[in-house]
Backbone bond lengths (Angstrom), bond angles and torsions (degrees), N, CA, C in turn:
res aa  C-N    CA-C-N  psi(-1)  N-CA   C-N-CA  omega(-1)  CA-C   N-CA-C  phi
1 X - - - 1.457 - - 1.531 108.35 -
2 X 1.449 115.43 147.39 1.395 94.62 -160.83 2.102 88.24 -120.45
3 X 1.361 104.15 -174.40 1.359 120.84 -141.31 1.939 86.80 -73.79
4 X 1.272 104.92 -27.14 1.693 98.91 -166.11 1.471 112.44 -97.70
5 X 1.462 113.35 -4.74 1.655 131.78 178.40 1.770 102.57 -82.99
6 X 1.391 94.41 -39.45 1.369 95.47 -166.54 1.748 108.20 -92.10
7 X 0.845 121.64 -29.94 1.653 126.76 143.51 0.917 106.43 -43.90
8 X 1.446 150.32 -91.32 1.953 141.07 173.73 0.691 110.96 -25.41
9 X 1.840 136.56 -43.89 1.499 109.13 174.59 1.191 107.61 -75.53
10 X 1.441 147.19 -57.35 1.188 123.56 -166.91 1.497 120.38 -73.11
11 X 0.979 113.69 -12.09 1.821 101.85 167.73 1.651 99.92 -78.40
12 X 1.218 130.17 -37.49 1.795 111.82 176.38 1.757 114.28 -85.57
13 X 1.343 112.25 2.36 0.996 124.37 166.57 1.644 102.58 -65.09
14 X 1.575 109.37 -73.88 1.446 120.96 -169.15 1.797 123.69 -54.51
15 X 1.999 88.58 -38.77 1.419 94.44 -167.81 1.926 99.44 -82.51
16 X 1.341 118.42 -3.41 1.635 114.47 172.09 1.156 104.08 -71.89
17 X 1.306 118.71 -38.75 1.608 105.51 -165.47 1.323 92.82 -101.37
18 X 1.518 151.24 57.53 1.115 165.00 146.86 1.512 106.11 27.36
19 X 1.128 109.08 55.18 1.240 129.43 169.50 1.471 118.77 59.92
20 X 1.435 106.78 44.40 1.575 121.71 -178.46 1.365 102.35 -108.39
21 X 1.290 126.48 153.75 1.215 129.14 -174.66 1.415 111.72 39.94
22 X 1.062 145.94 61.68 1.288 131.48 172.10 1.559 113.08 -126.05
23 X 1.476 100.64 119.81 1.256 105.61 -165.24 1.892 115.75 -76.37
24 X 1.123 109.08 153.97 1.802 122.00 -176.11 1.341 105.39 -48.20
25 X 1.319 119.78 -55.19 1.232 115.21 -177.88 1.513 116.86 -55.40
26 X 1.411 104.86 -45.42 1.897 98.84 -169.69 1.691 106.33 -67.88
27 X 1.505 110.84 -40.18 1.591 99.98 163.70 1.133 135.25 -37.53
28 X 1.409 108.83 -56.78 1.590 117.57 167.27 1.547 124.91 -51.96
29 X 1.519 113.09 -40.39 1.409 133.74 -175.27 1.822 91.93 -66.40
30 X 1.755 101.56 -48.13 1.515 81.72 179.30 1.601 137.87 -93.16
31 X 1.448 97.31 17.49 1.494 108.68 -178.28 2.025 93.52 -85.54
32 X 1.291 98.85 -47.77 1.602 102.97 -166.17 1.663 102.53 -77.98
33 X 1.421 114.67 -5.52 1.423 89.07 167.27 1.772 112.93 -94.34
34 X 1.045 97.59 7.24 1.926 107.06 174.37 1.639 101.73 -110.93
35 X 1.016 123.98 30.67 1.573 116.64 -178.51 0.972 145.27 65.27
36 X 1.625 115.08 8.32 1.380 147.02 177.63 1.308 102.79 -66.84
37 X 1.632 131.96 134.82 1.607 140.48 -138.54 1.806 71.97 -124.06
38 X 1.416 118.86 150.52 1.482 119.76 132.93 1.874 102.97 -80.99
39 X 1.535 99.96 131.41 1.251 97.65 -176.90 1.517 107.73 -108.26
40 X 1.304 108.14 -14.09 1.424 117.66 -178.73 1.614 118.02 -172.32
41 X 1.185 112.93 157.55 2.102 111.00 172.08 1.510 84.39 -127.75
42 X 1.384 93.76 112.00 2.114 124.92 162.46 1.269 110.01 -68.99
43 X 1.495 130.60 104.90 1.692 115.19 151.57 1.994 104.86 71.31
44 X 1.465 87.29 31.65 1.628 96.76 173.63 1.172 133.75 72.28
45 X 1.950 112.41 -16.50 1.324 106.07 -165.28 1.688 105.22 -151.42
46 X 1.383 101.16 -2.19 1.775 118.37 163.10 1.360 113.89 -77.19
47 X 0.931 145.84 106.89 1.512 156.34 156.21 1.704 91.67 -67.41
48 X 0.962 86.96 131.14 2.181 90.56 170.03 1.973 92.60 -132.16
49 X 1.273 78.62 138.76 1.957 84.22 178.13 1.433 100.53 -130.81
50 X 1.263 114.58 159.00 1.648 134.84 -168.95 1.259 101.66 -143.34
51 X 1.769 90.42 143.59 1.670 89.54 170.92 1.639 95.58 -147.89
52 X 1.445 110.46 149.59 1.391 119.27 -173.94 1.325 131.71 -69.01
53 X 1.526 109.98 5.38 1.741 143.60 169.97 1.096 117.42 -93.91
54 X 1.689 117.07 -15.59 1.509 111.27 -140.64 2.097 94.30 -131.81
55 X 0.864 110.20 131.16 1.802 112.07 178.61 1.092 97.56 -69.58
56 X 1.906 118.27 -54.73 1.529 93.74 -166.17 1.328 118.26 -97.36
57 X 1.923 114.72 -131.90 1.819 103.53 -178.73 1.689 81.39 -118.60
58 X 1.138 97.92 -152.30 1.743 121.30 -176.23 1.871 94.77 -164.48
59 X 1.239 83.25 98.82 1.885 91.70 -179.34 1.715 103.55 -100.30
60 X 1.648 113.77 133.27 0.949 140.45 174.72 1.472 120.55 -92.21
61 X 1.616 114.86 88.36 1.545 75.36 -179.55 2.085 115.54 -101.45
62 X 1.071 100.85 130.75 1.755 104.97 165.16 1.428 110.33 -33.34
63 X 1.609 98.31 111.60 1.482 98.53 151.23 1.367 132.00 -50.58
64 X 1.297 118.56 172.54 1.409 110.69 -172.61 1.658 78.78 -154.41
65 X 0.977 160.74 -25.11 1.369 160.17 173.57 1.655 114.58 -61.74
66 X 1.732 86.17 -77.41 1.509 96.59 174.61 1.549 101.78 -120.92
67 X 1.833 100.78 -150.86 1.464 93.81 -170.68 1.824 96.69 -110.13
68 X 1.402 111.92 0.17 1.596 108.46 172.79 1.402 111.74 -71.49
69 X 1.362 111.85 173.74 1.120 140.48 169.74 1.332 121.14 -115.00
70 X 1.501 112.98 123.74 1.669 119.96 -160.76 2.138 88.40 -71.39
71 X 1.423 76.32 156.21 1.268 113.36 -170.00 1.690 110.76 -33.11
72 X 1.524 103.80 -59.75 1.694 125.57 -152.11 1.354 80.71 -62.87
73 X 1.049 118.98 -49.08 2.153 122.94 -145.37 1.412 92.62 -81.13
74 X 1.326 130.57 -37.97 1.558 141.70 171.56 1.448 99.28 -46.58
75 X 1.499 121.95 -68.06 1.497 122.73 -169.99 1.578 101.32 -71.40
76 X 1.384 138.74 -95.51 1.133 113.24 150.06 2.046 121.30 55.83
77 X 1.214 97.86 -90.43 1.081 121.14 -169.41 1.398 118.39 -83.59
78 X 1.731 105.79 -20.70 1.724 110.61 -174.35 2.249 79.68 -110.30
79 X 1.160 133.56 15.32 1.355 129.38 172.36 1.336 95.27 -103.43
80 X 1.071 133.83 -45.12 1.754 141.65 157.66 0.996 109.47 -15.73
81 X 1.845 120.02 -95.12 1.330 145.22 -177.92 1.208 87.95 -57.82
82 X 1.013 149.40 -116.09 1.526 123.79 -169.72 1.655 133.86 37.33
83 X 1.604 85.12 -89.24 1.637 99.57 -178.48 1.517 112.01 -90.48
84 X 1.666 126.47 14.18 1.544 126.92 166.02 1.403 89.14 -106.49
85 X 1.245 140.04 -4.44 1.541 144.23 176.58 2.022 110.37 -88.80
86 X 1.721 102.82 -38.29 1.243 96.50 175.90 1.435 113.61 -99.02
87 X 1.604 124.20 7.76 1.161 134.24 -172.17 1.735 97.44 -76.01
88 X 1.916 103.08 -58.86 1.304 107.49 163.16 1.376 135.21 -27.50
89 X 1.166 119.01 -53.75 1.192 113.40 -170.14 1.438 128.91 -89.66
């Protein structure tokens, strides 16, 4: 399976379940498989990511409850890749 198959599935993986259950890690997994930099961890538990398309960041913050990621920061982040996805083309 190659690096851009497996990126499509997990971005239509994440964006089907409209950002329910979606765990921290696969966010992250799917920011860095679109070229999204960790540019920094804020106050221990903010992940901030950058991308060289994008003006602003896409901040992650680590659960501390469970292992999902609340909703807003989920969309957020798939509105990002998104618009560095339609910038591309």
């Amino acid at each position: 399976m190659t690096i851009s198959s497996r990126r499509q599935k997990l971005y239509e993986k994440i964006s089907n379940k409209r950002c329910k259950n979606v765990r921290f890690k696969d966010i992250c997994a799917l920011l860095e498989m679109y070229d999204w930099v960790l540019d920094r961890i804020a106050r221990n538990s903010h992940y901030i990511y950058v991308h060289q398309d994008y003006e602003g960041i896409v901040n992650i913050p680590r659960p501390h409850d469970s292992p999902n990621v609340k909703l807003p920061y989920c969309r957020n982040a798939l509105r990002a890749i998104q618009e560095v996805m339609n910038d591309d083309e």
